[in-house]
N, C-alpha and C positions, 0 to 999 in steps of 0.2 A: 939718194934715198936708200935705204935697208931694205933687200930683196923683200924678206918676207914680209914687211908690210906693206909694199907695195904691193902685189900677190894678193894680199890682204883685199886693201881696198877693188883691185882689179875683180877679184872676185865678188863682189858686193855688189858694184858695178853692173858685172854681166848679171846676175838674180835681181836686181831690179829691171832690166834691158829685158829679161826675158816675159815680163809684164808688159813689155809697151812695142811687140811687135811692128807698129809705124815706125821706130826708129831703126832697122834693120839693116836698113841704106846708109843711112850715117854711121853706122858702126865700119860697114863694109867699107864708105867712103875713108875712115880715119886708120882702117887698117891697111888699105891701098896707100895710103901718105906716108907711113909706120915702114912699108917695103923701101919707100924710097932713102927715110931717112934713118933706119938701121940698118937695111940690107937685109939678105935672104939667109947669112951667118950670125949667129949671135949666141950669146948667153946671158941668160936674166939679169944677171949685173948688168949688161948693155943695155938691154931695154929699162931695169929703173933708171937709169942713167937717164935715159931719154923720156922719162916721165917728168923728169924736175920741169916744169915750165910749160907742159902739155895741155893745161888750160887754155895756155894765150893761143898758142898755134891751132889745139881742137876747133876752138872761136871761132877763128879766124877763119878756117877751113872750111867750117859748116856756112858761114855766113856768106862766104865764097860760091857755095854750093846754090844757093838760094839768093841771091839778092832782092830779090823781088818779095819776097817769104816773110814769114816774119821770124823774128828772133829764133835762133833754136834754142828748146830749152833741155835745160839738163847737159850743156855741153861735156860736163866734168863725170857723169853717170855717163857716156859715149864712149868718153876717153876711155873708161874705167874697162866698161867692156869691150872694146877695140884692144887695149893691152893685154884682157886675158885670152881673148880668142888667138893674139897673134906670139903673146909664152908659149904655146904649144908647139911653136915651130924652134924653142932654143934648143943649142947645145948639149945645154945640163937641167930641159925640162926633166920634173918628174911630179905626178900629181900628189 
């Protein structure tokens, strides 16, 4: 995926997220999964890299989280903001 749109939507993502305080956890939870599966070095190329397919795994994760729960919703709004909080930590971030 092209940085900048990824960025894009990452940013849309987190200003919706920032309306729905109850998901806070889940953000934090998908940005904790995000250490494991980029690492604590990267550059935003890595990380769109690692958004292609962050649907199924966000899902999966959250549902993880909660079995009992019901469905999480807005998995993809999560992801969205999970990615731009954890751009802040690249190589060649710059706002």
């Amino acid at each position: 995926m092209d940085v900048e749109l990824a960025r894009q939507h990452w940013l849309e993502g987190s200003r919706r997220i920032e309306a729905r305080p109850d998901r806070a956890a889940q953000v934090d939870l998908v940005v904790a999964q995000l250490r494991k599966r980029v690492g604590q070095t990267f550059t935003l190329a890595d990380l769109a890299s690692a958004y292609d397919g962050a649907d199924d795994w966000v899902r999966e994760l959250l549902d993880e989280s909660a079995p009992e729960g019901p469905v999480p919703a807005e998995p993809g709004t999560v992801a969205d903001a999970a990615f731009h909080t954890y751009a802040r930590g690249a190589t060649d971030y710059r706002p």
